[in-house]
N, C-alpha and C positions, 0 to 999 in steps of 0.2 A: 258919933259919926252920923251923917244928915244920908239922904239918901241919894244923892247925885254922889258922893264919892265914894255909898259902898256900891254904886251903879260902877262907876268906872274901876271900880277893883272887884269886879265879880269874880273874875277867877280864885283870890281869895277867901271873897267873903261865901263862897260856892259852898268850902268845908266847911262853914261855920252853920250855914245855911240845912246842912245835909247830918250836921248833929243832932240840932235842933226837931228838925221835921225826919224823921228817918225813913216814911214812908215814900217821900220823894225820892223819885229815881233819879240819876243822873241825867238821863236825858231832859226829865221836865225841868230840872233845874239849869240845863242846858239852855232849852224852850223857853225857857223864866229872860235867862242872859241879862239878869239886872232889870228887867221891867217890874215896878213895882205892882202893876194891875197884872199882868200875867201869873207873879208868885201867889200873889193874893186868890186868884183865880182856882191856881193849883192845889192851894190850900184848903180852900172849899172844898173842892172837889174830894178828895183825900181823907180828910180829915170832918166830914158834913159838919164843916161849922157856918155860923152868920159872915155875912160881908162882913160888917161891923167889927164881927171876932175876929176875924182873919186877916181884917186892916190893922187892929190894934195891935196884934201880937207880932205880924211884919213892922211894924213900929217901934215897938218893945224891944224888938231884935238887932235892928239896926243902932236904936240910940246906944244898947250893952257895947256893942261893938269899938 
């Protein structure tokens, strides 16, 4: 899956999203709503990793999917 369609299926890929990172709240993953720069963001923040690590592993995620 590329990131334009699990953008337009977030409400799905929302639980998949929400296994993975468990520290994400529903609302930030609300606030996310599919932008890939905001989950990234979130990520960071959460989890004090690199952009770099936090772009990759939103990457990793989507292509499992």
């Amino acid at each position: 899956m590329n990131w334009d369609i699990a953008k337009g299926k977030w409400s799905q890929v929302k639980g998949a999203a929400k296994e993975k990172w468990g520290d994400l709240t529903d609302d930030e993953l609300d606030q996310a709503a599919g932008d890939r720069e905001q989950l990234v963001g979130k990520i960071q923040e959460k989890y004090g990793k690199a952009k770099a690590d936090a772009e990759r592993e939103v990457d990793e995620f989507v292509a499992s999917l």
